[in-house]
Every structure is written in structure tokens, then in C-alpha cells.
N, C-alpha and C positions, 0 to 999 in steps of 0.2 A: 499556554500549552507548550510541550515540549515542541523541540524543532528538529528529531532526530530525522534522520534519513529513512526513508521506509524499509531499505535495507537493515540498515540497524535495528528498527522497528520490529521485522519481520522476525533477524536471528534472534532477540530477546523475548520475546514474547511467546506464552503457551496458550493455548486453549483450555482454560481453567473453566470456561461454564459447561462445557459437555461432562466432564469429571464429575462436578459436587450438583446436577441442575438433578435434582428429582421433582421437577414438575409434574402432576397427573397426566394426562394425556388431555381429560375431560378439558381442563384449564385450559390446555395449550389451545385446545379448539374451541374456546371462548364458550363453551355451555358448561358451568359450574352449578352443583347443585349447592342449594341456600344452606347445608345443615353446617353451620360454623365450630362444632366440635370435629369437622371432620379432618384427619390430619393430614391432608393433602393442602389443609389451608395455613400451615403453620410452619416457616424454615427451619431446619437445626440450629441449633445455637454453637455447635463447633464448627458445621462451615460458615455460618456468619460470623464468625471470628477468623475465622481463617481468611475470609476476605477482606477481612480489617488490613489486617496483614499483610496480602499482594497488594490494597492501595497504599500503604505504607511505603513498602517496596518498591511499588511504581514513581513516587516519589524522588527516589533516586537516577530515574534517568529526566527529570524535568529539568531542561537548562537556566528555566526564568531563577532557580533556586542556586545561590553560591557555591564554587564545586563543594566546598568540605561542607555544607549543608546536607551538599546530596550524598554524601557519604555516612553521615550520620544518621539519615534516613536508613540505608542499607542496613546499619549498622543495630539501630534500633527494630527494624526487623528482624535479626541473629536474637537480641534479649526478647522479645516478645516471644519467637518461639520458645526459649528456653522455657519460658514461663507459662509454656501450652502444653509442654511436654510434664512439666515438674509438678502440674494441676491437673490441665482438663486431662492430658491423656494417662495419665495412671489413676484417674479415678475411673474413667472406661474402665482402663485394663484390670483395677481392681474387681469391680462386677464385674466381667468375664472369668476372672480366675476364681472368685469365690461364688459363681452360679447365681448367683444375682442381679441379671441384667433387668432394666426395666426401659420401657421403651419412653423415649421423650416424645411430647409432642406432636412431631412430626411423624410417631410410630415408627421410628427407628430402633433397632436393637445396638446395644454397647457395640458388638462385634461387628454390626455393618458399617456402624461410624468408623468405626476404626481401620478398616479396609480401603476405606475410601479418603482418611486424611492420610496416611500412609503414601497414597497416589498423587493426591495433592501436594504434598508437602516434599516429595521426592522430586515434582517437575518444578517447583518453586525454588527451593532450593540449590538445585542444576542453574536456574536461570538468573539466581541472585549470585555466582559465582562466573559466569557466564558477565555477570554486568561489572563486576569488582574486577574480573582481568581485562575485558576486552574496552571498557569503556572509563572506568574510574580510575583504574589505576595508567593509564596509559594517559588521562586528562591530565590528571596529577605530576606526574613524570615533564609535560608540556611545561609546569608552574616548578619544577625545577626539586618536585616534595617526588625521591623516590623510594623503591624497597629492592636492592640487590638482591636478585637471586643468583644462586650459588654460581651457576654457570658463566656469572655477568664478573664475577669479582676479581679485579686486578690481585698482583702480585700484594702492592700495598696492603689488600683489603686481606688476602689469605693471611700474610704476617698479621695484623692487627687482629683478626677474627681468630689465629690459636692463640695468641696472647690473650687476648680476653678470656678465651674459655677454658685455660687452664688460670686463671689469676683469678677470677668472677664466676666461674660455671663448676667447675670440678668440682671447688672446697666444699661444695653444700648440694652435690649429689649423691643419688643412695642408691644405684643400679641393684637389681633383686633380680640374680639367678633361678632360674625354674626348676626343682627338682624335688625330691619327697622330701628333702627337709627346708622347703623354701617354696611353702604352696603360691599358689598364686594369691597376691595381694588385695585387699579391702582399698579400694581406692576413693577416693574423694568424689562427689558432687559436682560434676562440671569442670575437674582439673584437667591438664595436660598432661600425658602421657606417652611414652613411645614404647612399641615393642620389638623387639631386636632380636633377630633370627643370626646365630653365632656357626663359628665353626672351627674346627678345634680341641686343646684341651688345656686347662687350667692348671692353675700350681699345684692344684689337690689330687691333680687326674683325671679330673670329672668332665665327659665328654661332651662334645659340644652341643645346641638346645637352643633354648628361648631365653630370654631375659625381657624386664618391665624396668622401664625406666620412672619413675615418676618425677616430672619438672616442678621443684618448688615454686609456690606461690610468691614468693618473695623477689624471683625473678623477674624480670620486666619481660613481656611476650615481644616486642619491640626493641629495638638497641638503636642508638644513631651513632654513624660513626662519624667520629668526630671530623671536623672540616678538614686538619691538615692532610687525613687519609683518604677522605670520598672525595674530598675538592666541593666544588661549587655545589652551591642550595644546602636541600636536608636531606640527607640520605639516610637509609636505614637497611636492617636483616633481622630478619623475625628471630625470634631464639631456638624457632624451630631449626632454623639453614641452621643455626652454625653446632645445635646436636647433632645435625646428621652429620657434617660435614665431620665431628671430630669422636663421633661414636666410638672409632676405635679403641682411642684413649682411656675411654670407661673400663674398656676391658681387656688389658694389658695380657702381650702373650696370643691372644684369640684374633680371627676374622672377621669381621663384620658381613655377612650377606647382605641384611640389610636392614633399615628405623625406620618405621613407620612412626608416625603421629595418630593417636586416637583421643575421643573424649567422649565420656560419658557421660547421657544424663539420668538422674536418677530420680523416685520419687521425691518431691520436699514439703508434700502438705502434713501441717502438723498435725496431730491427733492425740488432743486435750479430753479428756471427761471430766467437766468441771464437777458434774454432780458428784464424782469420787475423789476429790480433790482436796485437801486441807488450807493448801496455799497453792492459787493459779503460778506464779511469778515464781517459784521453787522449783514446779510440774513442769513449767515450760521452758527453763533451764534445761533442764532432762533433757527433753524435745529438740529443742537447737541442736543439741552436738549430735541426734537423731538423725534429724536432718540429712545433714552428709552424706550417711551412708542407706539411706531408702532402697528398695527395691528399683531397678535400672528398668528403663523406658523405652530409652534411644542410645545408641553408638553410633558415633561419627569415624571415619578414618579415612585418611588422606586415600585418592584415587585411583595411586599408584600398588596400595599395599594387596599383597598378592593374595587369591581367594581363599588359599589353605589358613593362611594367617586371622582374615578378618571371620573363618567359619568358628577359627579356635577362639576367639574370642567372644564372638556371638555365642558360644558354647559355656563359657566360661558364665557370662551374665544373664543365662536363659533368656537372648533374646531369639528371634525370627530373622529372618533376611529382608524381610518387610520394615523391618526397625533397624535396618543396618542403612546409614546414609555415607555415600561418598562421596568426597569434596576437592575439588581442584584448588588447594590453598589452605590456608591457617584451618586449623579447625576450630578454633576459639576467635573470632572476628572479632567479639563483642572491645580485645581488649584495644584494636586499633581506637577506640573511641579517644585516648589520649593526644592522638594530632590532629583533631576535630576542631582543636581551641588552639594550632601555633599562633604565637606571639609575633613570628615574620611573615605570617600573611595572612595579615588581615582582612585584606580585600579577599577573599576566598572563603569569609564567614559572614554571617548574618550581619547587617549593621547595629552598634552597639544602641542602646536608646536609653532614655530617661523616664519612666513613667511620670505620667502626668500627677500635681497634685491636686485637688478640687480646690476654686478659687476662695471656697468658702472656708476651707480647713489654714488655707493659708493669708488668712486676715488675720486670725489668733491665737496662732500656732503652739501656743504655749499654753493653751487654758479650751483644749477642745469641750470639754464636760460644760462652759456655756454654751458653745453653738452647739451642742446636743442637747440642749433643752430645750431647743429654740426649734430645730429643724435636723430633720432624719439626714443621714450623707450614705447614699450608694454609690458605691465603687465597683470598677471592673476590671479587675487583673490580667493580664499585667499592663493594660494599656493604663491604668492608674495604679497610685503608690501602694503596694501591700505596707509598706514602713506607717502609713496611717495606721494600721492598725497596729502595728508593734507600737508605736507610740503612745495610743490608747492604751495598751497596756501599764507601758515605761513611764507616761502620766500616774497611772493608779496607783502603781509601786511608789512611788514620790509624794503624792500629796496626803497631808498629812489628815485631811479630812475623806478619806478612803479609810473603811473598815475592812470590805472584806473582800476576794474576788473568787470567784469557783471559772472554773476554765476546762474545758473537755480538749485531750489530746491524743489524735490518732497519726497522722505521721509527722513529726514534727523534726525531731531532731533531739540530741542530748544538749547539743552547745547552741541552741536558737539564740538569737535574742531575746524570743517570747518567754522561753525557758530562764532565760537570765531575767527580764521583769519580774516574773512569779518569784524567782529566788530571791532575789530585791526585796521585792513587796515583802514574802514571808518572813526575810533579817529584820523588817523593820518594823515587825510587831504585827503585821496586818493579819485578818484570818485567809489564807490561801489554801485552797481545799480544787485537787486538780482530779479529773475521771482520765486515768491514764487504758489509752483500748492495748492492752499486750498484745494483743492477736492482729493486731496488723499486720497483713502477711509479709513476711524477709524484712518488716524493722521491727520485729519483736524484743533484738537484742539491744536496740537501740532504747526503744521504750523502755525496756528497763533499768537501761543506765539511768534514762531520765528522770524515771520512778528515786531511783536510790539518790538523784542527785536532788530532787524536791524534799525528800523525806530528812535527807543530811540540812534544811535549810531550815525544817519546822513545820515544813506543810503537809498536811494532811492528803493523802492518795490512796483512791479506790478504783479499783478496776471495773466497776459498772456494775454489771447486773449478770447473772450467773445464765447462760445457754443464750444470750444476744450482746452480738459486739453493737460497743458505743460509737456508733459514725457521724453522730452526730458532730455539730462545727459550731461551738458556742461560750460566749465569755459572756460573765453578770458581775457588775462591780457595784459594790455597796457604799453610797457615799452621803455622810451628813452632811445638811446644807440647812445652816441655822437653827432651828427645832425641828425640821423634818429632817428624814433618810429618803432620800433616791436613789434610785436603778439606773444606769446604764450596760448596756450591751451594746455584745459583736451578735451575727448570725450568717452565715456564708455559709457557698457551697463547696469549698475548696478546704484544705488542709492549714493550718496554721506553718506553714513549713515556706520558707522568703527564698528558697532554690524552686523550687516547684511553681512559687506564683509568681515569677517571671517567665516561665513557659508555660502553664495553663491559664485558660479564661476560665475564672471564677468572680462571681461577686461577692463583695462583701456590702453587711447592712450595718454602718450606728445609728444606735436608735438610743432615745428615752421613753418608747414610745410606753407608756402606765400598762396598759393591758398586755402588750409583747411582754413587756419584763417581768411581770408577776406570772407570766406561761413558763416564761424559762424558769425563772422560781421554783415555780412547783416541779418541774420537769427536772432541774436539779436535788430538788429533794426525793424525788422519784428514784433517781440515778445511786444516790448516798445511802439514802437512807431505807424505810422499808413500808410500803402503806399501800391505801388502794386508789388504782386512776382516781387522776382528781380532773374534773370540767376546764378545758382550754378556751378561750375565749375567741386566740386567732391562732394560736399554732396548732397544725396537725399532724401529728408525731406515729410512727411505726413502734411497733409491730398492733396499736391498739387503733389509732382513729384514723391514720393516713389515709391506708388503704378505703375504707367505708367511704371518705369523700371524696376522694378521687372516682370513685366508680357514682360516685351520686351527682358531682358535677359534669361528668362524660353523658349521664343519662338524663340532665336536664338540657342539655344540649342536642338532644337526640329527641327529646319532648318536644322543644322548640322548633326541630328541623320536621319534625314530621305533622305538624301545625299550618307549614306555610311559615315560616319566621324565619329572620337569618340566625344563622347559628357557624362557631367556628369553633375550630379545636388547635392551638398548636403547641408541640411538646419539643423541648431541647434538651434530651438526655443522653448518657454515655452507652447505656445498653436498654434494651425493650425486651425480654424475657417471658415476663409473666403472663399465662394464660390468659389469666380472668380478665387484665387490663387489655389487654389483647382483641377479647371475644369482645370488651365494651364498645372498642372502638371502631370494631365488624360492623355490631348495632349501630352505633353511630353515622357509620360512611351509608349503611341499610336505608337509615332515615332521612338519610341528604349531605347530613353535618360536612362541612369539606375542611378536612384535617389537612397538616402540613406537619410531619414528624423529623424532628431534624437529630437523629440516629449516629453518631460516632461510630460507635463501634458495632455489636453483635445485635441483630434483630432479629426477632423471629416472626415478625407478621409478614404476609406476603401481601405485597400491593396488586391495584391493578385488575382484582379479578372480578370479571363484571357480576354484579350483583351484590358483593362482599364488600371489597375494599375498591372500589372502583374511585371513588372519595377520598382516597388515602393516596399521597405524595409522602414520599423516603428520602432523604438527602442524607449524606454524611461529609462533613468538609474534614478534608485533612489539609493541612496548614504549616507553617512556620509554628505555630504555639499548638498544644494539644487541647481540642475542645475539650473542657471536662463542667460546664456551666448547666446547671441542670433548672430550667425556667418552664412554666406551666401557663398557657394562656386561654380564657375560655370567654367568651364573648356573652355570656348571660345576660340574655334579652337586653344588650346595649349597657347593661353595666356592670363595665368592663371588668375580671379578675383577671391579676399575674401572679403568680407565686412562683419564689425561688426556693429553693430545697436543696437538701443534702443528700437525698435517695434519688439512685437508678426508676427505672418500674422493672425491677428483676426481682424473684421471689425473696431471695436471701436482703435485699434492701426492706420490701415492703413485709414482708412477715418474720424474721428473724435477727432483725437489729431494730436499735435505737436512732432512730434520722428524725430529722424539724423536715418541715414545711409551714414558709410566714408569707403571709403576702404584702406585696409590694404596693404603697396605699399613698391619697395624690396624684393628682392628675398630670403634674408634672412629670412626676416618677413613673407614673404609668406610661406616658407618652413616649417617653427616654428608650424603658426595653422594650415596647413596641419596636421602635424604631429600630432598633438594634436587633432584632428577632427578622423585623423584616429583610434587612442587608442579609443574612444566612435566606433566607428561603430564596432570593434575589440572587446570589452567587452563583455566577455561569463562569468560575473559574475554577475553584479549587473545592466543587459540591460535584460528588457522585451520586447518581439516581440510583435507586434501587428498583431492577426489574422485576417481573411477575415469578422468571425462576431465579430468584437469587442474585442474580449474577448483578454487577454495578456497571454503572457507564459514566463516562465523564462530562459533567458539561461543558459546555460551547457557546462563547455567544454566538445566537443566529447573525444570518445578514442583518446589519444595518442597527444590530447592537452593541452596546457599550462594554467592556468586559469589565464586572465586577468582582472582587474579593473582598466579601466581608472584612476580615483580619484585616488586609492591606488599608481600608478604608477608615477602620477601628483606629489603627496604627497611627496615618497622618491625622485623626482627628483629635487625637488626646495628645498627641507630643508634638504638635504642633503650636505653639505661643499662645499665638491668636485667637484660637477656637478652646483650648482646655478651660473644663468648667470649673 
């Protein structure tokens, strides 16, 4: 746990459960009634998200974490909201402004959610700027890493800082006068901007007024200046200081009053209608450069800028004062992310590691396709090697007794290395037939480069299936071995993407297993081509059979607990959303079943409440790596099912895309994520509990316990020598 001072404790922190807690009253005085549609039983899904979010951010003042860890944390909270505002809340605000609100769940209306993240996210936001001045950046400063502000800068640094901004900043600025023939400007998605209150008169005559500066992207938000001018460590000045500082310059002749900083954000969700479409990958083209300019959400501006200013603004983008945030500092943080990784101080980041390889893959490193016929290999990223799996591919592409491979790709990358195998593979005659998902939200443009760069090699690319994105996580490769043809496969929960699974925990499955591979078969030819459900033997796939057994194995669990039997339930996914899964698991805790749901991010069941969910334990671990491992465990009368899967249990997972669920078979293998399931339920370090209203708590070893960290314990077990399997 941290070791802040209770002082420090005290100035940082807000009372966020009084805000977002709409607990019934009935609840809070422990007589709940039994009717489980009722929606006092079920939390929002935007303030469980939002709480994701402040433990995110809490993160940032943990000391056991490297400081530029803890900076990254902060930092990754600025991108998450961006990403709250750019979705969840202009889809609200959409049903608000076109009268179609509908209530979620919990019987909230659009507009009272929105009322109330507004209030959250204004105390959150105060207090994550709050933690960047008064704690981060002042830690930082100690380690010799600082950020001049204007007021700090020696003579050296004034010379050096107009030098630069007329030799580097000027050439490639485009200041925009306000006037009837200079409306106000169409501005970018999340860019930097400044507005400049003038005074004066120009060369034209034209009296003094407003001006929009717009900061090209091309500019670095960060500058360091160079050692012989700052002297010792790494110093820097945002590109804000040194617009303000030389504002004048822009406008030659003229006053400057004064530059604000502001940033806008806007909507960015796409909106494709495939059924009217010709070609998706054409239509979404369109959409991307859409993007940018959506309808505006939220306005940032610096804290200083004066109220006539930020009302004419807010004016300007039809927003409210409710949507207007002020910030003491950059208003774009996200981009300090580039000194998150200096090169001279290392000690102040995470320790570098080696993922583990399995002992078994590294006996015949060159010829995986026999030990997969021999025996299945589960992986768990990043504490083992995702490069197994690139290899499995980079194998298939090579040998020369591989026919064919089909491959499903959701975020991957243009220049993978995965990407480079299949391109491989396809030069060298093989059939390479990829399900590219365009719709992966903000790498659509990437997907498509990848599309065009498969297509440029020979390989055959489809985009799934028309109204359900392909989330699914799966490779089948076709290989002759003497008179017969075999199958191997991939199947994981995780994205084919080697930046990503070094921070997320995902597993991956090789298998030859005859019946898994003849599922994915079919399931690929489901994907491709065009016919009717065909009978899976172990896999069970959304938007058709997932859902059906997941509610059939919840409810044989529920059979057994209300028997006198033991019965268990435990789920490790990224969000818990869906109703139905929800009400199963009501029944379930009803009947005794004693669930353990280990929750990342946004939940909507409420624990805790006696009669209901009294049976039901909530965790969410935030971490070093980000959980994103989605594992199903069900104790069925002693013998035993895990499944690992692709899909959330949120609607848009289980009824609206394409996701696997296989299970995990062997007693070895079963034993293995047991074991590893249990360290998460076990974590009394970095596991928050989820209360009855909402709100999370952190754990704590009690007296006379041992402090456990999942992750940490993951960590030394697989990169460790002596113990990797």
C-alpha cells in the first residue's frame, strides 16, 4: 500500500461514494426484497466505469510503483477518459438530444447519468491535477527530470525558448483572426489549441478581437532543452509555455491580453450501416476522416482563462458549463506519456523482464508441429512468451508441408510480425485466407492498411460477417503429414498484437486437439463463407450457443447448491454488463452457489445484498500489466470445467459479435489455472472489493497475514530459471 502521509492522503483525495452511491435505502438497512428484476439490484455501467478509472488513478499515488510508473498510471487515466467521453458520453448525449432516452438497468435516465458523471469527473479530474503538481511532478524534479515553467526560466532558457519558436514554432503556424470573414474555425478531435484575446489594430485596420490559434500536431507538446542551456538532468517546457510566452510574435503590430490553452473533445464513435453498404473498407474510409470532426462532448481550458472567454467558447460548441473542465496544467497530459520510457533513468521504470519460454517448447524449438501432436501448451502472457506464438505462425509460413492457414485479426498491427508470417506464408504459395475485424475501435485505419498489405501478398481477406464484429482470437493451420492432413491451432483471449501482450494477461492455447480443430473449421467456414450453424463439439461461440451454456452451466450449479451439494462459480472477466448473466448469478448466490467474480473493470451486479448476492464476492486487481484474461470456472458435481474465452459477459460480447469459448482439458492443465485463479481471489494487495453501493475498497493484509500480489507472484514464477515450465 502506499505510504503517503495522511496529510497528503487527506489533500488528494475526494469522497466519490456519496456522488455516484444510489443505493435503495431498503438495501442499505439490510431488508431487500427478493424480486431480482428490480433495478435497485443492478449498478450503472458508466459509474462502474468510472470507478475503474479513479482505481486507475489511485495508482498514481502508490509508492511500492516506480515514480514514472506512477506517472503513467495518471496518465493512462487522461486516455481512458478521453475514451469515456468520445463513446459512453456522447452516446447519453446522443439520446438526450434526439428524445430517446431509455433507461439502463439500474432505471436511470440518459440525463441523470449524465448529471452525475459531470460531478464525478470534475472532482476526479481537480484531484488528478492536484496529484501531477503537488506530488509527481515535485517527485520527479527530486530525480533531477524537470518542466520549466515560464516564471522559473533563466535568461539562457528565455534566449533559447525565442530561438526555437521562431526557427521550429512560427514556420508552421496558422493563427485565425475572428471576424465575418474568418468564422470561427472546424477544429480537430482532441488537438491543442489557444485563444487569444488581442488588442489593437492590424495592417488592414481591422480592430482588435479574438483570434484561435491552432498547435499543429506535428509539434512535440514537450521540448527538452538541451543540457548546455538547462544544465544538469532532463529538463523541459511544454509547447504550451513557450506559445504563451511568444504569442505576441503571431501577431505582429497587436497586444496580446492574453492565450489560453483549450482542447476539445468530440464525438468519435463510428457509424457504419453495413446493411446499406457496398464495400465496408471504402464506407469506413469515409468515417475515419468523420471522426475528427463529431459533434463536441467536453472542453478543457486552462484555469486561468477568464469566464467571458471560456462562455464564448462553450457558445461556440453548444456545450453547458457542466461540460466545461478546468485544469491547472497541460490540457492534453496524455502526451507527456513520451518520458514514461527515458533511457537515463531507468531505475524510475518498471524492471525490464524476459518472458518465460515453456520447457517443453524449448526442447524442439524448431519443429513445434511434433510437440503439438503430442501435447497441448498453455501460455500466459506476458509472464510467458507471446513470440511462441508468432513462431507457430513464422513455422507454418516455412515449412513446406503447410497448406493453408485462415487467421482472425482484430488488433493487431500493420507491420506485426504475425502479419509478416501470413505475408510470408501467402508469397510462398500457401492458401492464407485472414477475417480482418475493421471495426476495432481507433485501429480501423490500421486494419486497413493490413487488409491492403495481405491482399498486395495473395491472401485472401474478409471482413466477417455483416452486423457482428469478429472478436474472436484464432489461427488453423493445414498441414500434410504423409497420407493424412492435420490441424493445428492458436485459440487465446488476447489480441494477436506482441506490444499489447507484454502488458496484458492473456492466455494462449496450442492445441492439435481433432475435435477443437474441426470447431474452428467449421467456425471459419461460418466466418468466410455462407451456410447454417453447424454442431460444435467443444467450442461455444456468440452470438448462437455461448450465451445458452453459460446460463445452463450457472444453473446446474444452482441445481446442485440447492441439493445440499457443493457447488462453485468463479468468473475472470474484463466487464459484467449483461442482464441475464447477472440475474443467473442472483439465482445462483439464492441457492447457496458461492461465486468469486474477479471484475477489471465495469460491473453492474451489486454484491453483498442479503438474500440476492450475499454469495457473491467482487474483486478488481489493478496492476503493473492490465488484466484483460477472460477464464470461466464451474465445479460441476466435482468434475471440474475451465474455460477460457474471448468474450466479456457484456451484451455487445455475448449477442452481437463473433467470440470462442474452449475449454481447458487435463488435469494438469486444469490444476495449473486453478491455481492461478486462486492467487487473484487470494490478493490482499493490489484487489479492490466491490461494496454493496458501488463504491470499491482496497485490500489489506489483515494482522498476521502475508501480502499477496497475484501479478508480482505470476512475475517471479515464470521468469524465474528454476521454476519456468
Amino acid at each position: 500500500m502506499t505510504t503517503r502521509s495522511n496529510a497528503k492522503k487527506q489533500l488528494l483525495e475526494v469522497n466519490v461514494i456519496e456522488a455516484i452511491d444510489n443505493t435503495p435505502a431498503f438495501i442499505k438497512d439490510g431488508c431487500a426484497p427478493l424480486n431480482i428484476d428490480d433495478p435497485s439490484f443492478y449498478l450503472n455501467r458508466e459509474f462502474s466505469l468510472l470507478e475503474f478509472n479513479i482505481r486507475v488513478l489511485e495508482q498514481s499515488l502508490d509508492e511500492n510503483y516506480p515514480l514514472l510508473e506512477r506517472l503513467k498510471f495518471l496518465l493512462i487515466f487522461s486516455s481512458n477518459l478521453d475514451e469515456f467521453f468520445e463513446i459512453r458520453v456522447s452516446g447519453l448525449k446522443k439520446q438526450v438530444k434526439f428524445s430517446r432516452e431509455q433507461r439502463g438497468a439500474d432505471g436511470l435516465l440518459p440525463h441523470q447519468v449524465l448529471t452525475t458523471i459531470s460531478q464525478v469527473v470534475h472532482e476526479q479530474v481537480d484531484r488528478q491535477y492536484r496529484i501531477l503538481n503537488e506530488v509527481l511532478l515535485p517527485a520527479l524534479a527530486e530525480q533531477n527530470i524537470r518542466f520549466i515553467r515560464r516564471r522559473h526560466w533563466t535568461s539562457k532558457i528565455k534566449a533559447w525558448a525565442r530561438k526555437f519558436f521562431k526557427e521550429e514554432i512560427v514556420p508552421i503556424m496558422s493563427p485565425i483572426g475572428l471576424d465575418p470573414t474568418h468564422p470561427f474555425p472546424l477544429l480537430v478531435n482532441k488537438s491543442l489549441n489557444f485563444i487569444v484575446e488581442l488588442e489593437g489594430t492590424d495592417l488592414f485596420g481591422r480592430n482588435s478581437g479574438l483570434a484561435i490559434v491552432p498547435a499543429p500536431r506535428s509539434l512535440p507538446r514537450i521540448v527538452r532543452i538541451p543540457d548546455e542551456i538547462g544544465g544538469e538532468g532532463d529538463n523541459y517546457v511544454f509547447l504550451s509555455s513557450l506559445i504563451h510566452a511568444h504569442a505576441d510574435d503571431l501577431f505582429p503590430g497587436m497586444q496580446v491580453k492574453g492565450c489560453y490553452q483549450f482542447r476539445l473533445t468530440r464525438n468519435a464513435d463510428l457509424s457504419v450501416d453495413e446493411e446499406d453498404v457496398e464495400d465496408l473498407a471504402r464506407a469506413l474510409k469515409g468515417e475515419l476522416f468523420a471522426r475528427r470532426y463529431g459533434d463536441a462532448v467536453r472542453l478543457e481550458v486552462v484555469d486561468v482563462c477568464p469566464k467571458h472567454l471560456s462562455d464564448y467558447l462553450c457558445e461556440q460548441f453548444n456545450l453547458t458549463e457542466n461540460e466545461l473542465y478546468r485544469v491547472n496544467g497541460p490540457v492534453n497530459l496524455t502526451r507527456l506519456f513520451s518520458i514514461t520510457s527515458l533511457v537515463s533513468h531507468p531505475e524510475l521504470q518498471a524492471k525490464p523482464f524476459s518472458p518465460a519460454i515453456p520447457k517443453v517448447l524449448q526442447k524442439k524449438k524448431d519443429n513445434i508441429f511434433a510437440i503439438l501432436a503430442k501435447i497441448d501448451v498453455l501460455l500466459l502472457h506476458p509472464f510467458e512468451s507471446f513470440p511462441c506464438v508468432v513462431d507457430f505462425i513464422k513455422q507454418a509460413a516455412k515449412d513446406p508441408n503447410v497448406l493453408a492457414i485462415r487467421q482472425t485479426l482484430y488488433r493487431t498491427g500493420a507491420n506485426s510480425e504475425v502479419v509478416d508470417g501470413l505475408v510470408e506464408a501467402a508469397r510462398n504459395g500457401k492458401e492464407v485466407t485472414a477475417v480482418i475485424e475493421l471495426r476495432a475501435r481507433f485501429d480501423e485505419e490500421s486494419n486497413l492498411q493490413l487488409a491492403s498489405r495481405l491482399q498486395e501478398a495473395g491472401a485472401i481477406v474478409t471482413y466477417g460477417v455483416v452486423g457482428f464484429k469478429t472478436h474472436a482470437k484464432m489461427c488453423l493451420i493445414l498441414r500434410r503429414e504423409g497420407n493424412d492432413l492435420r490441424r493445428y491451432a492458436h485459440l487465446g483471449t488476447g489480441n494477436y498484437h506482441a506490444s499489447n501482450a507484454r502488458l496484458y494477461t492473456d492466455y494462449s492455447l496450442l492445441t492439435a486437439d481433432v475435435a477443437l480443430c474441426e470447431d474452428i473449421y467449421k467456425l471459419f467456414g461460418q466466418l468466410i463463407g455462407m451456410g447454417k450453424t453447424q454442431r460444435m463439439k467443444k467450442i461455444f461461440y456468440s452470438p448462437f450457443t455461448l450465451k445458452k451454456n453459460l446460463l445452463e452451466m450457472i444453473s446446474r450449479e444452482a441445481s446442485a447448491a440447492s441439493q445440499g451439494l457443493p457447488a462453485r462459480i468463479i468468473l475472470k472477466v474484463n466487464g459484467l454488463t449483461d442482464t441475464k448473466m447477472i440475474k443467473a448469478l442472483y439465482k445462483a448466490s439464492q441457492a447457496g452457489v458461492k461465486i468469486d467474480l474477479i471484475v477489471r473493470g465495469k460491473c453492474c451486479l451489486r454484491p453483498g445484498v442479503t438474500g440476492v448476492s450475499h454469495n457473491i464476492q467482487v474483486r478488481s486487481v489493478i496492476g503493473r500489466f492490465l488484466e484483460h484474461s477472460r477464464v470461466f470456472y464451474f465445479l460441476n458435481g466435482g468434475e471440474e470445467k475451465i474455460y477460457l474465452s474471448s468474450a466479456d459477459w457484456m451484451e455487445r460480447n455475448l449477442d452481437m459479435r463473433v467470440e470462442t469459448c474452449f475449454p481447458v482439458e487435463g488435469k494438469k492443465l486444469i490444476d495449473r489455472v486453478k491455481k492461478e485463479l486462486d492467487l487473484y481471489i487470494r490478493d490482499n494487495t493490489y484487489s479492490w472489493i466491490l461494496q454493496t453501493d458501488g463504491s470499491y475498497i482496497r485490500a489489506v493484509p489483515q494482522e498476521g497475514q502475508e501480502p499477496i500480489s497475484a501479478q508480482q507472484i505470476l512475475f517471479e514464477q515464470f521468469t524465474n530459471p528454476t521454476t519456468s515450465r
